[in-house]
C-alpha positions in Angstrom: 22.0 -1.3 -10.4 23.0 2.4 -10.6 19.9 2.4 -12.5 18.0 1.7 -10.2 19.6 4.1 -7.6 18.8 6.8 -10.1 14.6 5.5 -10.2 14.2 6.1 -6.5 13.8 9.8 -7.0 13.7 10.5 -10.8 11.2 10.5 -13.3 12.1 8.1 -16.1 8.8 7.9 -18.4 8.0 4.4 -20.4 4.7 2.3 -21.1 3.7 -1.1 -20.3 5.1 -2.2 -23.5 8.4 -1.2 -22.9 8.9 -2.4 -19.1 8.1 -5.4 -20.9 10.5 -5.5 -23.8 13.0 -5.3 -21.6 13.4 -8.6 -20.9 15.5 -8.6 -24.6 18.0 -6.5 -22.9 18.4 -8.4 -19.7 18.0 -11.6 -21.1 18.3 -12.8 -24.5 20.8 -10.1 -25.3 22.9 -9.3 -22.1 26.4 -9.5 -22.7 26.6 -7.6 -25.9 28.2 -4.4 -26.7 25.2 -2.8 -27.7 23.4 -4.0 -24.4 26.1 -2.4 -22.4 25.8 0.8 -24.7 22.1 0.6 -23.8 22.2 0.2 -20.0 25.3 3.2 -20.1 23.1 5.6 -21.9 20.1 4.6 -19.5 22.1 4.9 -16.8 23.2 9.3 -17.6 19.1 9.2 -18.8 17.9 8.4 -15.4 20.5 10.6 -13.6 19.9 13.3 -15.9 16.0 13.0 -15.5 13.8 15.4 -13.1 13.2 14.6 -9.8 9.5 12.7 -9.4 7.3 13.0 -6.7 4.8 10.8 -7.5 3.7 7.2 -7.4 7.0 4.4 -7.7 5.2 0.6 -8.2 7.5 -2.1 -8.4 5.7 -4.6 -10.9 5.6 -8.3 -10.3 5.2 -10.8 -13.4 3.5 -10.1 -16.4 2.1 -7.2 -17.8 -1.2 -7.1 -19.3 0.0 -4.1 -22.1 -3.3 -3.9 -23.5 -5.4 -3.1 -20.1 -6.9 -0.1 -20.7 -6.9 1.7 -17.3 -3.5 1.0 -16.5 -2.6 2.1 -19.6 -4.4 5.5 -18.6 -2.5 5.1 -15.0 1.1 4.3 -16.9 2.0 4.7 -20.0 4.2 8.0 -20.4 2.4 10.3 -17.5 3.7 12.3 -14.6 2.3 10.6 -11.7 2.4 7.2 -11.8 5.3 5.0 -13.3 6.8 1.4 -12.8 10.4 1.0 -11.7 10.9 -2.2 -12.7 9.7 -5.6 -13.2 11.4 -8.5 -11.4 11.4 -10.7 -14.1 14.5 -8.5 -15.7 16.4 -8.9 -12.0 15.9 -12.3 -11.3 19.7 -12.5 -10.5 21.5 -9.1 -8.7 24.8 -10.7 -7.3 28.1 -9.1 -9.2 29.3 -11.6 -11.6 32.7 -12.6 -11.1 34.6 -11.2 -14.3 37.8 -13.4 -13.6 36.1 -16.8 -13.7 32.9 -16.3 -16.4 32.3 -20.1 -16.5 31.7 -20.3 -13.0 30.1 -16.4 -12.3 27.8 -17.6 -14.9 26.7 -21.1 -13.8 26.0 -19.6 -10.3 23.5 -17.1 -12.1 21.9 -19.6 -13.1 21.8 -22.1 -10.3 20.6 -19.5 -8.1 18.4 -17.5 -10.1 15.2 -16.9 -8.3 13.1 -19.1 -10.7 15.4 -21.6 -10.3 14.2 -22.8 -6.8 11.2 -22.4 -4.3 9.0 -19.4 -4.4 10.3 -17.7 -1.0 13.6 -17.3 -3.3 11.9 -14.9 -5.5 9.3 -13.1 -2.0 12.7 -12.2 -1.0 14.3 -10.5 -4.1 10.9 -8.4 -4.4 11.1 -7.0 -1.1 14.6 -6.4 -1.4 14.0 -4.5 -4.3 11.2 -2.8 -3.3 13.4 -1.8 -0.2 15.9 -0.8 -2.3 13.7 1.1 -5.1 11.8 3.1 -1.9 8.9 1.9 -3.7 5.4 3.2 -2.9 3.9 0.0 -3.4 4.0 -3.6 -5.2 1.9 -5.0 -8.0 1.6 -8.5 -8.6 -0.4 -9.9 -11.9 -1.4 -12.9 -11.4 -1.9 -14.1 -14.6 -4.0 -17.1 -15.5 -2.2 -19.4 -17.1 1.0 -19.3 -14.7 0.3 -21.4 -11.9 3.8 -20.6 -10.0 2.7 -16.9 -10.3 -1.1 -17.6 -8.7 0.4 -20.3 -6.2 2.9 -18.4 -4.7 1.8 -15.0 -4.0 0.5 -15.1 -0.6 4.3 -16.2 0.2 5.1 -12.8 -1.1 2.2 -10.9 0.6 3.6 -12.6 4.2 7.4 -11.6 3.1 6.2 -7.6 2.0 3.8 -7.3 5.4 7.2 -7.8 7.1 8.3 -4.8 6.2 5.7 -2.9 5.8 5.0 -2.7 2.1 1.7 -2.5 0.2 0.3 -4.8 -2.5 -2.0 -5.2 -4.8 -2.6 -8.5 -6.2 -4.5 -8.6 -9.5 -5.6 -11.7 -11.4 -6.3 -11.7 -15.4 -5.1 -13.0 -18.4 -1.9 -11.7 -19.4 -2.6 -11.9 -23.3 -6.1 -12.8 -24.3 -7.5 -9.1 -24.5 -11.0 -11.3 -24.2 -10.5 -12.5 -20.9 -10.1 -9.0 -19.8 -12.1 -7.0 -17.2 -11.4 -3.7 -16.9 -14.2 -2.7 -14.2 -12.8 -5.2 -11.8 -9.4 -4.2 -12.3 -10.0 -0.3 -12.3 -12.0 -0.5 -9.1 -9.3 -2.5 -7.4 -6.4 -0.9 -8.5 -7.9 2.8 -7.8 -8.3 2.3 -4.8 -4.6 0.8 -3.7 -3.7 4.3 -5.0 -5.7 5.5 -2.5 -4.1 3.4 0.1 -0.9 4.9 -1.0 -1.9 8.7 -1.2 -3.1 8.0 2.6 0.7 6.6 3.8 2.2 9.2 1.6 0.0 11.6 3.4 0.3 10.3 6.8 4.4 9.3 6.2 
């Protein structure tokens, strides 16, 4: 969480690969000495790290690491970067350190896949709240049909307060079923959209 904080206002470089491999940290390994080491040292990192003044995207679902323009738009530049992926905060309540058993079956029984989509609409404009995010990117890819199915619910939840999305649809790992032109004019054009409220803010 102080983390995040830190990504409201600083620039903390990384590549769609890496938002991705994240997930080892905040799922398969949390709990671990070294996992703490890693979120302590992360945490100075981002306080440490220069202010940024461009583009924040909060990320929703997958990432399709191999696209090539968001690649271009992403991976390790100066005016674009994602500050975070919901999939690695599916679950943001303070776990209750005297009673593990318990702190931890509540994690999971209310852990936003765990339940109906608006569960999950509500963490992401939360976060994006939280994050003073520019805008929100959801990838819609293929083969998930809770992902597809669901994300109108979160375009009602985010037009609530006021928050921009983008909504792309492609395959999340055949590099085959990807189309670069469709996603390049979509997705140049919500930057656009943002530049304009940044502008007009």
């Amino acid at each position: 969480e102080r983390c995040l904080k830190n990504l409201r206002t600083h620039h903390y470089p990384s590549t769609l690969t890496m938002q991705m491999y994240m997930l080892f940290a905040s799922h398969m390994n949390i709990g671990t000495p070294e996992i703490l080491h890693f979120y302590q040292q992360m945490e100075a990192e981002t306080a440490a790290a220069p202010d940024f003044h461009g583009t924040n995207i909060l990320w929703v679902h997958l990432l399709p690491y191999y696209q090539e323009t968001l690649k271009e738009y992403f991976n390790l530049t100066d005016d674009y970067q994602i500050q975070a992926i919901e999939m690695n905060l599916d679950y943001r309540t303070p776990l209750d350190t005297e009673h593990p058993l318990e702190a931890l079956a509540d994690k999971m029984i209310h852990n936003v896949y765990n339940g109906p989509y608006a569960r999950k609409a509500k963490l992401v404009s939360e976060l994006a709240q939280d994050l003073q995010s520019d805008g929100v990117i959801n990838f819609c890819h293929w083969g998930c049909k809770q992902s597809s199915g669901g994300v109108m619910l979160l375009k009602e939840e985010l037009d609530k307060k006021d928050i921009p999305l983008l909504i792309l649809d492609g395959d999340g790992m055949d590099r085959r079923n990807s189309h670069d032109g469709q996603i390049r004019t979509r997705f140049e054009a919500f930057l656009e959209v943002l530049k304009q409220r940044k502008e007009e803010a």
